[in-house]
PAKE-859720 format. One line per field, with one value per residue (C-alpha): residue number from 1; residue in one letter; y, z, x. Coordinates in Angstrom, 2 decimals, decimal comma. Example, Ala and Ser with C-alpha at 12.3 -4.5 7.8 and 13.67 -1.06 7.14 Angstrom:
seq: (1 | 2)
type: (a | s)
v: (-4,50 | -1,06)
w: (7,80 | 7,14)
u: (12,30 | 13,67)
% end
This chain:
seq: (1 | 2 | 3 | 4 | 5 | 6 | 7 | 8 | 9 | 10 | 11 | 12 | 13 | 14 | 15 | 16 | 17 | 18 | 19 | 20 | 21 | 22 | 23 | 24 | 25 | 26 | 27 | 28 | 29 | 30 | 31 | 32 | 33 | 34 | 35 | 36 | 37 | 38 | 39 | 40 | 41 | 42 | 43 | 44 | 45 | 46 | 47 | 48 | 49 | 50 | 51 | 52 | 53 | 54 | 55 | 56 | 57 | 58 | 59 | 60 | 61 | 62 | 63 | 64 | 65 | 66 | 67 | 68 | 69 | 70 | 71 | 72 | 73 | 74 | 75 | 76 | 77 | 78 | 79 | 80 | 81 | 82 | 83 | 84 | 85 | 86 | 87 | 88 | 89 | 90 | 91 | 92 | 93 | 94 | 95 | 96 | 97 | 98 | 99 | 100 | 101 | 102 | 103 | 104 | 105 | 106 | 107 | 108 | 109 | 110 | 111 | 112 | 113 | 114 | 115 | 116 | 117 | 118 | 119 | 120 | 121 | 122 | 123 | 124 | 125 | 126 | 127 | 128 | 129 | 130 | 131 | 132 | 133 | 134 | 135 | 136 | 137 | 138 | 139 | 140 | 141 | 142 | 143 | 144 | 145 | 146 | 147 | 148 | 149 | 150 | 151 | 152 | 153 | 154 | 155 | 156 | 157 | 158 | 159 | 160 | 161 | 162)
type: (x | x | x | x | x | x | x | x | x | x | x | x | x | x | x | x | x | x | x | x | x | x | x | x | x | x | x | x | x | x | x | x | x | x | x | x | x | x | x | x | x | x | x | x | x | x | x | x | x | x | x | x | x | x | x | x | x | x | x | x | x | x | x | x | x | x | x | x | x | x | x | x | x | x | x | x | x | x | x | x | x | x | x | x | x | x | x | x | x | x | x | x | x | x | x | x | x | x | x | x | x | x | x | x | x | x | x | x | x | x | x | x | x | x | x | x | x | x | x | x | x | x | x | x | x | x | x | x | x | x | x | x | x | x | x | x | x | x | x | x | x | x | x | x | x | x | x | x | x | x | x | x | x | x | x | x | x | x | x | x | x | x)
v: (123,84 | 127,19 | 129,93 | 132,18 | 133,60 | 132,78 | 133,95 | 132,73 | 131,51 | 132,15 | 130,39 | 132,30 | 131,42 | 135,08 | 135,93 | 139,56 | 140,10 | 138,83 | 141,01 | 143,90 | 143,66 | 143,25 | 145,73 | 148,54 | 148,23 | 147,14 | 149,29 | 146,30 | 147,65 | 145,15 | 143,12 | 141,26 | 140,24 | 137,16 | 135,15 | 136,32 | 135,23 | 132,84 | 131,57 | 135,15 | 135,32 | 139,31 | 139,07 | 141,21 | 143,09 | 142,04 | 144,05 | 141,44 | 138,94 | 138,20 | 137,24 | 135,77 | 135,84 | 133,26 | 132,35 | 128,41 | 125,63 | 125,03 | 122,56 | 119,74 | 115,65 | 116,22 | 114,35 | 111,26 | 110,92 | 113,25 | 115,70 | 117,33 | 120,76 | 118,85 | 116,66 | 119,78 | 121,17 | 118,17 | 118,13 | 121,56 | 120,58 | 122,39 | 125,64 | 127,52 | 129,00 | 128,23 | 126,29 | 129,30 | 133,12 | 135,70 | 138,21 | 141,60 | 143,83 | 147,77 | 150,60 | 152,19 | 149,53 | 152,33 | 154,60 | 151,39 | 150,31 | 153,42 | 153,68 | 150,22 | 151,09 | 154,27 | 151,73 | 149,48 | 146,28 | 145,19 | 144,44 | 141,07 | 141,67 | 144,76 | 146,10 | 144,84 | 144,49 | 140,85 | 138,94 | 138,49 | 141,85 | 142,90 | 145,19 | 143,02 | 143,36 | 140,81 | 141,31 | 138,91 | 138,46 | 137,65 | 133,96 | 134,49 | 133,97 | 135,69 | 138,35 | 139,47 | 143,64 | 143,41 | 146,49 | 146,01 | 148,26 | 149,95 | 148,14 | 144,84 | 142,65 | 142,24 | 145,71 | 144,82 | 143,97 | 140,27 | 140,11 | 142,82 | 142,90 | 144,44 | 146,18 | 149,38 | 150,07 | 151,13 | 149,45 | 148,53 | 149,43 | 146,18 | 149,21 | 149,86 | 145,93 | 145,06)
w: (27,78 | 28,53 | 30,31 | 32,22 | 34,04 | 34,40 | 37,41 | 37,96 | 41,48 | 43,37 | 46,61 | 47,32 | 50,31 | 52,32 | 51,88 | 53,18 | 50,97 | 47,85 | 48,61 | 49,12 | 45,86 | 44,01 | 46,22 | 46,40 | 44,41 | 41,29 | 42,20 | 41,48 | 42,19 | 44,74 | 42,98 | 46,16 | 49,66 | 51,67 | 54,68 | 57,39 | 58,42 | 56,76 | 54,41 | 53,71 | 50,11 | 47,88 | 43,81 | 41,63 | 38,58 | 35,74 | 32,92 | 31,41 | 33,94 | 37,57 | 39,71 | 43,27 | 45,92 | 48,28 | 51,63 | 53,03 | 51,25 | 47,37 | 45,91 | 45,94 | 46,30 | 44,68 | 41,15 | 40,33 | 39,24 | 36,29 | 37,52 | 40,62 | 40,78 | 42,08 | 39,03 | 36,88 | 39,15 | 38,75 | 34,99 | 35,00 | 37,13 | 36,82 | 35,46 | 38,47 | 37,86 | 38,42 | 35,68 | 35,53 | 34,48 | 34,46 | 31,24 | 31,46 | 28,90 | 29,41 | 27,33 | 27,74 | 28,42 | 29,28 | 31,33 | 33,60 | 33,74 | 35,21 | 37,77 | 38,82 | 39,46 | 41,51 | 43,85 | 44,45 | 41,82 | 40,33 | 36,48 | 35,81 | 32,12 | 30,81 | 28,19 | 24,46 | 21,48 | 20,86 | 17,53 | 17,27 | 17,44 | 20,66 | 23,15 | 26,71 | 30,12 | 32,88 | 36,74 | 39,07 | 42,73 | 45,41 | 45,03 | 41,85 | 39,47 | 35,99 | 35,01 | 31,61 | 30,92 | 27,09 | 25,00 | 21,44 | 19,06 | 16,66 | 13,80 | 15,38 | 13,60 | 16,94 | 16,28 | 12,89 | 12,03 | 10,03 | 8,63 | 6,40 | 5,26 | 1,86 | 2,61 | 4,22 | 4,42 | 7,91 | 10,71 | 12,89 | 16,69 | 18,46 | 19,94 | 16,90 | 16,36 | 16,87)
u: (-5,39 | -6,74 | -4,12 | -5,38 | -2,76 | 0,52 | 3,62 | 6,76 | 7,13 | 10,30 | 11,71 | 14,41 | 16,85 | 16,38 | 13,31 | 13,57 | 16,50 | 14,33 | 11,87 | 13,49 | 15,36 | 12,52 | 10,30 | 12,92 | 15,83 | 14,09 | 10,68 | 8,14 | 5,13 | 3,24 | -0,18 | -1,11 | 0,32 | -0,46 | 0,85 | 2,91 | 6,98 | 8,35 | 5,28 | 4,66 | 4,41 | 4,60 | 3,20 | 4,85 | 4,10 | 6,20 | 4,31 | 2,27 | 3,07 | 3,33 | 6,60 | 5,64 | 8,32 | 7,04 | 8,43 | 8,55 | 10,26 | 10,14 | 8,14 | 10,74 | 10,24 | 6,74 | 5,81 | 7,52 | 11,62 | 12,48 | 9,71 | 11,32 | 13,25 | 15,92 | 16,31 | 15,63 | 18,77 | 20,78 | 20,35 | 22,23 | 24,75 | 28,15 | 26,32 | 26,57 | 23,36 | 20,21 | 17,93 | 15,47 | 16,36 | 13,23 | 13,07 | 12,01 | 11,37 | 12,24 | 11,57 | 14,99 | 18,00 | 20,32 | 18,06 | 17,33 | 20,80 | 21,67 | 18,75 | 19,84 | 23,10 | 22,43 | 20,31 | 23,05 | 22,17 | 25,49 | 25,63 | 26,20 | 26,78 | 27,03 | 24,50 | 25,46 | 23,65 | 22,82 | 23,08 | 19,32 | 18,93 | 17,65 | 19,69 | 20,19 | 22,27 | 21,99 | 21,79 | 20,95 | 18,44 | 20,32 | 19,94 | 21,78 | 18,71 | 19,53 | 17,48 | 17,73 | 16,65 | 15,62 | 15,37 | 13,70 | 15,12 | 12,81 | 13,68 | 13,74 | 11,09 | 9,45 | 8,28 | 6,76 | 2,76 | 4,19 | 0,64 | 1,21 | 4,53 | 5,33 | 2,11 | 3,94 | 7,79 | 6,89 | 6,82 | 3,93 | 4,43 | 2,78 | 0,70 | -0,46 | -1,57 | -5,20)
% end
């Protein structure tokens, strides 16, 4: 299988309110536009990805038992959440944090260093998907060229990878 490009597609329940929390409150910038009311549809940039907001109803009853959002849904029962949360990666955890808040987006975790290593705070769309803001620290091996350790005490920005 060959990916080309890969989004993650969102059906939220108000779509205007999806959109503009995306749109304004987290400042997506806006890759495409189609469709008008409710089947209007917004793509997202996500830095290396895409996030489409998409009006109409979600995908549900298609594919055979086991293969269904609701299943999917059912199998998390008693979460409270939903079965998806999106991950973005920031370059400055509490710079954004703070941005956020000044626009109105409520924390729903505050920013904490996590055991693997990497600096994360959660908010939420208003559907109550889970969005995790990642910072990677500069010593966090995600910053490191692996094909060369022991090579260099210093560590490889990936900008720096080929």
């Amino acid at each position: 299988m060959e990916i080309l490009v890969a989004r993650t597609l969102v059906h939220p329940a108000d779509l205007g309110a999806s959109l503009a929390f995306y749109r304004d409150r987290l400042g997506l910038a806006v890759a495409r536009e189609f469709g008008e009311g409710e089947q209007r549809g917004v793509v997202f940039h996500t830095g290396g990805g895409l996030l489409e907001v998409v009006g109409g109803p979600s995908p549900a009853g298609e594919g055979p038992a086991g293969d269904r959002p609701e299943d999917d849904a059912a199998a998390d029962a008693g979460s409270g959440r939903p079965p998806v949360a999106l991950w973005f990666q920031v370059r400055d955890l509490a710079a954004t944090v703070a941005t956020l808040e000044r626009s109105g987006v409520e924390l729903v975790r505050s920013p904490r260093l996590e055991p693997w290593g990497l600096l994360e705070a959660w908010i939420a769309d208003p559907d109550g998907l889970r969005i995790h803001l990642v910072e990677v620290p500069d010593t966090h091996p995600l910053r490191r060229d692996t094909r060369n350790l022991g090579a260099t005490d210093a560590p490889a920005r990936a900008s720096d990878v080929p």
